[in-house]
LOMIRO-247242 format. One record per residue (C-alpha): residue in one letter; chain; x, y, z. Coordinates in pm, 1 decimal, always signed. Layout:
# residues N
aa / ch / c1 / c2 / c3
a / A / X / Y / Z
...
This chain:
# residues 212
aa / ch / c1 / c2 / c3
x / A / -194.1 / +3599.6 / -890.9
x / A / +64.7 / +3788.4 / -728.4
x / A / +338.6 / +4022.3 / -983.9
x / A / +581.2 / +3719.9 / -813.2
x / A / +414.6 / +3446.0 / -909.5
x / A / +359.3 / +3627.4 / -1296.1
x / A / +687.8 / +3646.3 / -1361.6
x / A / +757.5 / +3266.0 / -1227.1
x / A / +458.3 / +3159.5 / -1417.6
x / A / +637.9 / +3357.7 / -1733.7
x / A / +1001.9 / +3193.6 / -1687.3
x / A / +811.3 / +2828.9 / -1627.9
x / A / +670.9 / +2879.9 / -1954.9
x / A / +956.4 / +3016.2 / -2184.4
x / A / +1210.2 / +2788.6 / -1969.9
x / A / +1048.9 / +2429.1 / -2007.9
x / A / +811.3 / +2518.1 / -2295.6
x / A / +667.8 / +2174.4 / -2483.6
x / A / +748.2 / +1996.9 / -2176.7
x / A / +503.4 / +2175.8 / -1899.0
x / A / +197.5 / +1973.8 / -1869.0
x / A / +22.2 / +2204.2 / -1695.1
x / A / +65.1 / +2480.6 / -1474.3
x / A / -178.0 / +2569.3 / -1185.9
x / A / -238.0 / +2844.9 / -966.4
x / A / -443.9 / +2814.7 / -650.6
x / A / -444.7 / +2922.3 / -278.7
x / A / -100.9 / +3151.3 / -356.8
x / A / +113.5 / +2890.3 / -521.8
x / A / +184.7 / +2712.0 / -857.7
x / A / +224.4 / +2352.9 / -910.1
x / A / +379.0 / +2222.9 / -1234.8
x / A / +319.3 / +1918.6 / -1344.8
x / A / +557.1 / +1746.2 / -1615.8
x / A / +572.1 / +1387.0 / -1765.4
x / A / +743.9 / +1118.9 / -1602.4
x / A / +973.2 / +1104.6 / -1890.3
x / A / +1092.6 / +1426.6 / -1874.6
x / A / +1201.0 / +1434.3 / -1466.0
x / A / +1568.7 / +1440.9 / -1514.9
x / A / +1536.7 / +1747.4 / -1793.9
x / A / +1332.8 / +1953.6 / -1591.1
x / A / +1474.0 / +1927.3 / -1255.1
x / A / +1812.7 / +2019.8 / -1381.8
x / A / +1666.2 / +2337.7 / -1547.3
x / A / +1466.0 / +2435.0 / -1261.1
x / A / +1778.3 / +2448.8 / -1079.3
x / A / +2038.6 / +2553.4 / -1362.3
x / A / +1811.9 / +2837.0 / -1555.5
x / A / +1881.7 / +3190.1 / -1373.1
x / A / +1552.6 / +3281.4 / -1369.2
x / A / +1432.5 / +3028.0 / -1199.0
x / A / +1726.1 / +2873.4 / -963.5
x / A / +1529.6 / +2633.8 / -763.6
x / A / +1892.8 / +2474.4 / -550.7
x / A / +1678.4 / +2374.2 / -271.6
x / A / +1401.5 / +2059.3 / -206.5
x / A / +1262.2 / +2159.1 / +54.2
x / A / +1043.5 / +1752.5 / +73.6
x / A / +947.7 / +1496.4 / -158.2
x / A / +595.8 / +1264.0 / -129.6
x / A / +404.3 / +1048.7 / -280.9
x / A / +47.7 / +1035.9 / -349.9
x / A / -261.3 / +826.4 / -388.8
x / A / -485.5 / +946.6 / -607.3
x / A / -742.3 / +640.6 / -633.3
x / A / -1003.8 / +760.9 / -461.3
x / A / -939.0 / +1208.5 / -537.0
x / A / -1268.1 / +1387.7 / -548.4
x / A / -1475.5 / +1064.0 / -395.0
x / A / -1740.3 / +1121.1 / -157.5
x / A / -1786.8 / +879.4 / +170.3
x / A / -2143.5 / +748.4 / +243.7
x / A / -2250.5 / +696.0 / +615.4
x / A / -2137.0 / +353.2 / +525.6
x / A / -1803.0 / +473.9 / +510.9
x / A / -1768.0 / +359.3 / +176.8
x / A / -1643.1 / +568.8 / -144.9
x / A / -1880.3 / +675.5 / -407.3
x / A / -1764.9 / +839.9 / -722.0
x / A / -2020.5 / +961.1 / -920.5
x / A / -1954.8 / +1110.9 / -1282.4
x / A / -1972.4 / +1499.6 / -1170.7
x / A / -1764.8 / +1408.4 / -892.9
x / A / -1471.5 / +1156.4 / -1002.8
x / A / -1125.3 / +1123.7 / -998.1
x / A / -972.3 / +1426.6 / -1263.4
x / A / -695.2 / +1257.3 / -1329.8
x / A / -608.7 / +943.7 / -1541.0
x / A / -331.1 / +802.5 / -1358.6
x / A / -281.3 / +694.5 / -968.3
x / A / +30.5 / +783.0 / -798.2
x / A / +223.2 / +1090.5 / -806.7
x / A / +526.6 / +1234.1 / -674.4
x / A / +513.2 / +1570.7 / -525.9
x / A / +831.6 / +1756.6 / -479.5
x / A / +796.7 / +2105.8 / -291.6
x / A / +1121.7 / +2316.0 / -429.8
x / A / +1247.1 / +2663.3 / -308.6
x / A / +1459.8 / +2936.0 / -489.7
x / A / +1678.8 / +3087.0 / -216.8
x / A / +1765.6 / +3338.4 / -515.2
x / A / +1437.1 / +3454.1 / -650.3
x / A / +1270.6 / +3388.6 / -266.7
x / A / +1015.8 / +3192.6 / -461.8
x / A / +844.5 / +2805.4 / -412.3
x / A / +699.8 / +2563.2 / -633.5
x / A / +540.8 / +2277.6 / -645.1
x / A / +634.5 / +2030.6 / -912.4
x / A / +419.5 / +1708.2 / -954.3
x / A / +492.5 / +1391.3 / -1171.5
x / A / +225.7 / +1121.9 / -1224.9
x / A / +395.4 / +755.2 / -1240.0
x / A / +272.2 / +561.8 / -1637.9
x / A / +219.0 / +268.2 / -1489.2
x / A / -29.1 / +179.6 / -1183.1
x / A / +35.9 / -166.5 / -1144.2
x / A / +429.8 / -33.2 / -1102.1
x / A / +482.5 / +291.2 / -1015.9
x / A / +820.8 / +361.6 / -1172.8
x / A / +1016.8 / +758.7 / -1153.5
x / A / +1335.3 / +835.7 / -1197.7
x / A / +1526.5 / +955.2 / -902.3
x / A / +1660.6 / +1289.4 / -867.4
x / A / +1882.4 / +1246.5 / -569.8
x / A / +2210.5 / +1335.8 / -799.8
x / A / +2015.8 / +1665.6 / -867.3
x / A / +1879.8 / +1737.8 / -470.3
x / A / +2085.6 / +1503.2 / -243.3
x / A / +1834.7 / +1574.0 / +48.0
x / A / +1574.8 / +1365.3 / -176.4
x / A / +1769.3 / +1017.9 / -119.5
x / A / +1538.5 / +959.9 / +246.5
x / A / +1250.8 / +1129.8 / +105.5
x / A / +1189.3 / +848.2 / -187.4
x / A / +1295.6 / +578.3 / +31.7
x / A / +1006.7 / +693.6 / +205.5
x / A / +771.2 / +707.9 / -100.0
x / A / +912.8 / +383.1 / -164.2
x / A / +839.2 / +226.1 / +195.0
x / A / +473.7 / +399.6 / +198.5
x / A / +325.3 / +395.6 / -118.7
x / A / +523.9 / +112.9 / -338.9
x / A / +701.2 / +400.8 / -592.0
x / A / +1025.6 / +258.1 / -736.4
x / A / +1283.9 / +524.4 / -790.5
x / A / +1513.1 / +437.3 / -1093.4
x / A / +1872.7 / +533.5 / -1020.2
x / A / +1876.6 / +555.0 / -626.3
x / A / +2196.5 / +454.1 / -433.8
x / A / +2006.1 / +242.9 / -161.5
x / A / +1652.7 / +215.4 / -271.6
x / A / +1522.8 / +30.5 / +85.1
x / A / +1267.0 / +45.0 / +324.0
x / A / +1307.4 / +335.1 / +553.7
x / A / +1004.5 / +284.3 / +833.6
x / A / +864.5 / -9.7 / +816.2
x / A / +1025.1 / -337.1 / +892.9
x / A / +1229.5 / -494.9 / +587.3
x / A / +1001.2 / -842.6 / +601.9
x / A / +663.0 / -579.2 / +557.6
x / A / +386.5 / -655.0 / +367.4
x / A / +212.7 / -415.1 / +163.3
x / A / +273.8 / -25.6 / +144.6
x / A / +54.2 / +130.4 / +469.4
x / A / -45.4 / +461.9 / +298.2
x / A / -159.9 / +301.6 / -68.5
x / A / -549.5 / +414.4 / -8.5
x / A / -648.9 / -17.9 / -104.9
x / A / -412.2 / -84.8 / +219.8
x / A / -597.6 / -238.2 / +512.1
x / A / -644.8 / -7.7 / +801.7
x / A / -605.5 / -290.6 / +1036.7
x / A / -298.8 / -465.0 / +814.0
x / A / -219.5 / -795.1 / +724.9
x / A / +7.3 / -922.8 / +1026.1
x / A / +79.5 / -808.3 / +1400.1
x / A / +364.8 / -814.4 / +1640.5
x / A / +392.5 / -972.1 / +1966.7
x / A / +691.0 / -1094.7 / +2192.0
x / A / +694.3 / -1454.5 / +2265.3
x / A / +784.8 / -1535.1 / +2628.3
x / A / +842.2 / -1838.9 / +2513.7
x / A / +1059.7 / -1832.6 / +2224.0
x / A / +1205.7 / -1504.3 / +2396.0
x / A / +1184.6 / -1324.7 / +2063.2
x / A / +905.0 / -1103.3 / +1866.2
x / A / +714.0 / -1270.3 / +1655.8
x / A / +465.2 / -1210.7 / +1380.2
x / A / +118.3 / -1377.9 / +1352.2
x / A / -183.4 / -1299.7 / +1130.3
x / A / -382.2 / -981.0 / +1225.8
x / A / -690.1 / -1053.9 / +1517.3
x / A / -906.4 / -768.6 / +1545.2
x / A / -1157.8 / -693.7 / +1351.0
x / A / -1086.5 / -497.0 / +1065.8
x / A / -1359.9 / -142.8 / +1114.5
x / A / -1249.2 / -18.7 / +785.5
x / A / -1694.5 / +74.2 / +717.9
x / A / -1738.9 / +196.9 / +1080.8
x / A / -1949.5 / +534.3 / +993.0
x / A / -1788.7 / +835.4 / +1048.3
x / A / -1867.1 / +1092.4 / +1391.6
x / A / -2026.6 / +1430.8 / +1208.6
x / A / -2072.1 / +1667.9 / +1465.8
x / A / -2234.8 / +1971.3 / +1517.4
x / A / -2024.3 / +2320.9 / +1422.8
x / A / -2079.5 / +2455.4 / +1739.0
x / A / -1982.4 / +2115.4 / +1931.1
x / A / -1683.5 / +2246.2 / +2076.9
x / A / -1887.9 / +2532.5 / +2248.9
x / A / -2038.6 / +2301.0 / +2427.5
């Protein structure tokens, strides 16, 4: 670990105390991970403390973890075998990447949702502005509910969608499609027909195949 990241890894720690989680270093850069019910707390003193001063949110996403650390068999299919399971308890996440303009240092904070049935976080657009599009986003794409947002809405998908496209139990193919009607001179929506290809194998190819 760099001196940098020692001395983040040092105010983290004597900043937030009780309430860090866990704090991991890999691949040049620590993520923090706190518990849901202590969002609002910690964001503020990640951006109020002077030794940390993280002003900027650089982005904001959500995450699926149902299937982390799952192998796919030529069937396409997930397997999940004791040594090789999901490590963590709970399914969604929200993933905020911050930056300190001050310190010239980035983190990675990450807060798991309690509930997986209803993913439920508070949001922290009063604290980062720039985050009110990204959780309408997380909203739209994975079915997280942001407590607290000004206009909690769908932000790329139609309003009338079904389903959240990048939950990993969403079908590939989806549930309806879109057409325009020549006749009713309007687009309309009918049930999905093609077949869905969600256990088509994948293509492994060689290393080298691009050599060729």
């Amino acid at each position: 670990m760099s001196a940098d990241l020692n001395v983040l890894s040092a105010a983290l720690t004597e900043s937030l105390a009780e309430k860090v989680v866990s704090l991991e270093h890999r691949l040049g850069e620590l993520t923090l991970t706190v518990a849901a019910s202590d969002v609002l707390a910690v964001v503020l003193q990640l951006r109020e403390d002077p030794a940390l001063r993280f002003d900027q949110l650089t982005d904001l996403c959500g995450v699926d973890y149902s299937t982390y650390g799952s192998d796919l068999s030529d069937a396409g299919m997930y397997l999940q075998s004791e040594e090789n399971r999901n490590p963590f308890s709970l399914r969604f996440a929200v993933v905020y990447q911050l930056l300190s303009l001050a310190h010239n240092l980035r983190l990675r904070l990450r807060i798991f949702a309690a509930d997986d049935a209803m993913p439920v976080l508070p949001s922290v657009a009063e604290v980062w502005p720039c985050a009110n599009w990204y959780e309408r986003e997380a909203f739209d794409l994975y079915g997280i509910i942001f407590t607290g947002h000004p206009d909690l809405r769908r932000l790329l998908t139609d309003y009338g969608f079904v389903g959240n496209p990048f939950r990993k139990d969403f079908p590939l193919s989806g549930h309806v499609e879109m057409r325009y009607d020549a006749e009713q001179k309007r687009v309309i929506y009918q049930p999905v027909s093609i077949e869905p290809r969600e256990v088509t194998p994948r293509i492994v190819r060689e290393d080298n195949y691009a050599a060729h």
